[in-house]
N, C-alpha and C positions, 0 to 999 in steps of 0.2 A: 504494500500500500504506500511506503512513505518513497519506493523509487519510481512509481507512479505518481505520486504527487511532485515530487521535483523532477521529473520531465515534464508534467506540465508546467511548473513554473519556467523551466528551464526556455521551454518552445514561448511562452509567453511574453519574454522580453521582446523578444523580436517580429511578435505578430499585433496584427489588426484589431480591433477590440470586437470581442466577441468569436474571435477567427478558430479561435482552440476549443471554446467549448463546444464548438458545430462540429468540431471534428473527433469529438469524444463519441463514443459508442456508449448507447443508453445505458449498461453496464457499469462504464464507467464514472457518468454524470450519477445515477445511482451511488454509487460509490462516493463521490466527492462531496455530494450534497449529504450522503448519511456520517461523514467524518465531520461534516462542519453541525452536522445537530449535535453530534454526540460534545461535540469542542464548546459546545453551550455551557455543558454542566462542567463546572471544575473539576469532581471527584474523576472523569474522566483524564485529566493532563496532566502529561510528566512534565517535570521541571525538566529545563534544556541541560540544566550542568547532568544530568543524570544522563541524560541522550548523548550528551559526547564522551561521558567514561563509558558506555557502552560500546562505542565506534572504535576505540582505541587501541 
């Protein structure tokens, strides 16, 4: 999910507005829109310092 989410960020710099989401697959707009409900509730999010000792 999150190298999904930063390729779309990633293609998003450089596109038209609205250009990326028309090229998402219902699947995926699914997907982006159930991460940003879930990203409502706080009890859902990690603190970032925890996400980069994870990468490390």
């Amino acid at each position: 999910m999150l190298r999904a989410i930063s390729r779309f960020l990633e293609k998003r710099e450089n596109a038209e507005d609205g250009l990326l989401w028309k090229e998402l697959t219902d699947e995926q707009k699914k997907e982006v829109l159930q991460a940003y409900e879930e990203s409502e509730d706080k009890t859902n999010l990690i603190n970032d310092k925890d996400i980069w000792n994870e990468l490390k």
